[in-house]
N, C-alpha and C positions, 0 to 999 in steps of 0.2 A: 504494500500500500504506500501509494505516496503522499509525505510527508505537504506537499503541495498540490491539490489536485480540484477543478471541478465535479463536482458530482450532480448531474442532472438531474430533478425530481420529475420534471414540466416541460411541457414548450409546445403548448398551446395558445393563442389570443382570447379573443372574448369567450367563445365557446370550445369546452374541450372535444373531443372525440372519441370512436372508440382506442384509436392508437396514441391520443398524447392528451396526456393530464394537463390541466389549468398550469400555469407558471409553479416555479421552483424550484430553486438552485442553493447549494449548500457548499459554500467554498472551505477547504480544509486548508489552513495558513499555519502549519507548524502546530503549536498547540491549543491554535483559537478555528473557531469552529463560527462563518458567517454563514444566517440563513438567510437569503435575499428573494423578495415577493413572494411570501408562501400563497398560493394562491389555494383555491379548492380542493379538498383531497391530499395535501399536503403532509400530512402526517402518517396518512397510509403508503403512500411513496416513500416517506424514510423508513417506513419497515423493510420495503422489496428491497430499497438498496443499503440495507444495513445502520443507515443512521439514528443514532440515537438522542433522545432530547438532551441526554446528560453533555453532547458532544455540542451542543448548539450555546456558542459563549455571547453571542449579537448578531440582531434579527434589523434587516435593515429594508425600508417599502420606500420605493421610489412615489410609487404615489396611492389610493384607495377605489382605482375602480376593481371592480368585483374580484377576476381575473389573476389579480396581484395581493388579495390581501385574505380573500376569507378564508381560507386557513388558518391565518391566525387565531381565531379564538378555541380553535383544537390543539394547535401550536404549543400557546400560552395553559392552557388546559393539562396537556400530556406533560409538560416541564411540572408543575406544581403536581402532577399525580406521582412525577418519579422524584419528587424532594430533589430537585436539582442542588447541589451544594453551596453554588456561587450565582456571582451576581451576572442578571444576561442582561443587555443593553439592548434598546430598541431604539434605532432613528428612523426616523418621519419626518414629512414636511409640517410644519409649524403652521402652515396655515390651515391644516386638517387635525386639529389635536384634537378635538370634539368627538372627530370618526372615531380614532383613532380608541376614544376611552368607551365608544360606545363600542366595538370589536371586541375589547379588554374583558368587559362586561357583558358580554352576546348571553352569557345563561350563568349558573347558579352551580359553583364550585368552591371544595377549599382551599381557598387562594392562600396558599402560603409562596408565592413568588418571590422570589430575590429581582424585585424588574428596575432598571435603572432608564428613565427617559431621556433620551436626547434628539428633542426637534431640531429641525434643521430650519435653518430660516434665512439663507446667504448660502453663498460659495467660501469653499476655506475647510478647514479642517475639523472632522465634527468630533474625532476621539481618537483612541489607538493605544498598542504597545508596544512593549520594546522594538518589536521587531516588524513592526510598519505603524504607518499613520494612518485611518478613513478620511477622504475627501468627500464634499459634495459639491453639484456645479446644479445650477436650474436647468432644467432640459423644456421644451419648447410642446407643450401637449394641451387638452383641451382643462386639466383638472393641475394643481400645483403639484409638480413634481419632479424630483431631483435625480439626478445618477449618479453612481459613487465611483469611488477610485480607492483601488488600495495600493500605497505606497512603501514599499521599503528605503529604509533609509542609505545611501550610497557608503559605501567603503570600497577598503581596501585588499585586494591580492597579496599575499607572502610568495614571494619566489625562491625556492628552494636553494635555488642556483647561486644566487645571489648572496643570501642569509651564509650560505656553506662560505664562500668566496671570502667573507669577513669575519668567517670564525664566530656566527654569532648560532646559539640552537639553546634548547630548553627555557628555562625558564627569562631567558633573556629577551626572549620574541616576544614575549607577553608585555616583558617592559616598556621595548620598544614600539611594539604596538599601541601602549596605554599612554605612552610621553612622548611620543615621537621621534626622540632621538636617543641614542647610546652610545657610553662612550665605549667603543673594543680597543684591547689595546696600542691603548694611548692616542687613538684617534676617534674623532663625533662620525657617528653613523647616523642617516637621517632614513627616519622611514621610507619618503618617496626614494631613496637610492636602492632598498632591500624590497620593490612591491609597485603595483602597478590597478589604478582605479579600478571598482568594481561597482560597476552603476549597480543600485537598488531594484528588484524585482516590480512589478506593474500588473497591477489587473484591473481594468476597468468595465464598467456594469454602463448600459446604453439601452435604454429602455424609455419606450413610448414617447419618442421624440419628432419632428420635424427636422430638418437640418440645421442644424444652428451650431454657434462656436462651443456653447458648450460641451456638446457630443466631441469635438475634434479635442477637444484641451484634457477632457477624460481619459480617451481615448492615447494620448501623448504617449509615444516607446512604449504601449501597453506589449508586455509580454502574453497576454492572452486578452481580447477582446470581447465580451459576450456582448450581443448587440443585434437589438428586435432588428428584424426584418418580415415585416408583417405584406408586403405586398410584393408583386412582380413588377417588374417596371410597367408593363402594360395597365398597370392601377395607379402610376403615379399621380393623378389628380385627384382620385379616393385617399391616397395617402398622405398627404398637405391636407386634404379637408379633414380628416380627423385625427389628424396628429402624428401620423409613424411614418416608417420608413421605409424603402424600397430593399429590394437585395441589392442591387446596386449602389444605394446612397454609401450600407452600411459598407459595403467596398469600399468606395470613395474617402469613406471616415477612416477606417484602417490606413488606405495607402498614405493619402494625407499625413496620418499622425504617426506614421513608421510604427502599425503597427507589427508584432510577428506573425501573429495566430487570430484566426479569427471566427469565432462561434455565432453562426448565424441560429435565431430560436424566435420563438414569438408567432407562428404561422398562423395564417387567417384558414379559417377550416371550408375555405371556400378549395384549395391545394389540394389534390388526391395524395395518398401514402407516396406516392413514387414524383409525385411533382415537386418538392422541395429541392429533388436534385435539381432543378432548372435553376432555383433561385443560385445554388452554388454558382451556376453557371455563369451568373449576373452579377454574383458579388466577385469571380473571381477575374471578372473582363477589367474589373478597375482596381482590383487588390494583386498585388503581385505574389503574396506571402501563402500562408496553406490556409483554408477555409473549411471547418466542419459545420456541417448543415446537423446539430442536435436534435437525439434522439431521446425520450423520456428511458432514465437508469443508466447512461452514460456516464462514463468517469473520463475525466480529459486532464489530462498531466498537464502540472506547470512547464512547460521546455528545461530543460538545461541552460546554465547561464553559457552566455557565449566566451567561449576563450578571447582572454585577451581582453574582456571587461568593455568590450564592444557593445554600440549599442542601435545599432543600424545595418 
């Protein structure tokens, strides 16, 4: 299992089907566990694919139409029946808190929750740990709604080669890693001479938008991309009038923002089973990089970071 991985629940639009559940996506980031738009049926999807409430540490809704959120109050439900231990955080847009407590409250349970809120109400950074930060940018829809980014923070490569070269190893790397420089005998070693940049890992969340800057600025070096594509280009006027995307656009936003990977989801269930490939087709005429057309119980690895600390 990787330590890094999307895991499908969903990747259906307004209406599900019989082959794809309502939205649902469960990212596993090291030891934090994000659940993003549980949509309908949500909690019986993390049974099929193994997930469990105890593993879900922040729950994040880009916005409340149906599709993307009613899950939640089986979500919220299943965490308080298994005594979750710790605190889970919920972001939402700020200008829906009202929905938002009325979902919390959908029926009559013992709410022993550890729930930590955090509306979003701007672009900037909504929360995080050590080992990335959550972003939020507005995204362009018909209801207030935002899409997220998760950022790891940039470091630094150790070069074996280099480290040996200067006699430096054990516990002296750590030094030098934590102070930046050491002195080996009798001469300053400076970290960047022993190591070489290691951009921060990127995942960015592109959900029920129009084209807008925000979608490209999310999307920036995303190392993995999830990003509605709710229409064929042959719908693009359907898709500006109610807010989403083409397979194309969400192309467009990858190549644009150098993305690597890119997970197209969100299908209009107007698409037979075997019509999504087309949309690949469309996202991949404008994305140069690899494009997975998701499948509801899909697990999609974060990539390998690229040698060299490249970031293009």
């Amino acid at each position: 299992m990787s330590n890094r991985e999307l895991v499908v629940l969903g990747t259906a639009s307004q209406a599900p089907t019989r082959a794809r559940n309502h939205n649902g996506y469960f990212l596993r980031w090291d030891g934090e566990g994000l659940l993003f738009d549980p949509g309908e049926g949500t909690q019986r999807q993390m049974l099929f694919a193994g997930v469990t409430a105890t593993q879900v540490t922040r729950i994040c809704i880009t916005h409340f139409h149906g599709d993307h959120c009613l899950g939640l109050p089986g979500v919220l439900q299943r965490i308080a029946l298994d005594q979750v231990p710790h605190v889970v955080e919920a972001c939402y847009p700020a200008a829906s808190r009202e929905v938002f407590a009325r979902l919390r409250h959908a029926a009559l349970f013992r709410d022993v929750l550890q729930l930590r809120e955090r509306p979003v109400d701007g672009a900037g950074t909504v929360t995080g740990a050590a080992s990335f930060r959550l972003e939020a940018r507005e995204l362009s829809h018909s209801v207030p709604t935002f899409g997220y980014r998760l950022a790891e923070p940039d470091g630094r490569r150790m070069l074996a080669d280099k480290l040996a070269a200067f006699g430096i190893s054990g516990p002296d790397v750590g030094r030098l890693q934590r102070d930046g420089r050491l002195e080996a005998d009798g001469r300053v070693v400076r970290l960047e001479q022993v190591s070489e940049p290691r951009p921060g890992q990127r995942f960015a969340f592109v959900m029920d938008t129009r084209l807008c800057d925000a979608a490209f600025e999310l999307a920036d070096h995303a190392d993995v991309c999830v990003c509605e594509s709710t229409f064929a280009e042959a719908q693009a006027g359907l898709a500006a009038e109610f807010g989403h995307l083409t397979a194309g656009q969400a192309g467009r936003i990858a190549a644009e923002a150098g993305a690597r990977l890119l997970v197209l989801t969100h299908f209009s269930q107007r698409y037979e089973a075997g019509d999504p490939r087309r949309l690949a087709g469309e996202a991949a005429a404008a994305f140069g990089g690899q494009v997975v057309i998701a499948s509801d119980l899909d697990r999609i690895a974060v990539p390998p970071r690229r040698p060299g600390g490249e970031q293009t």
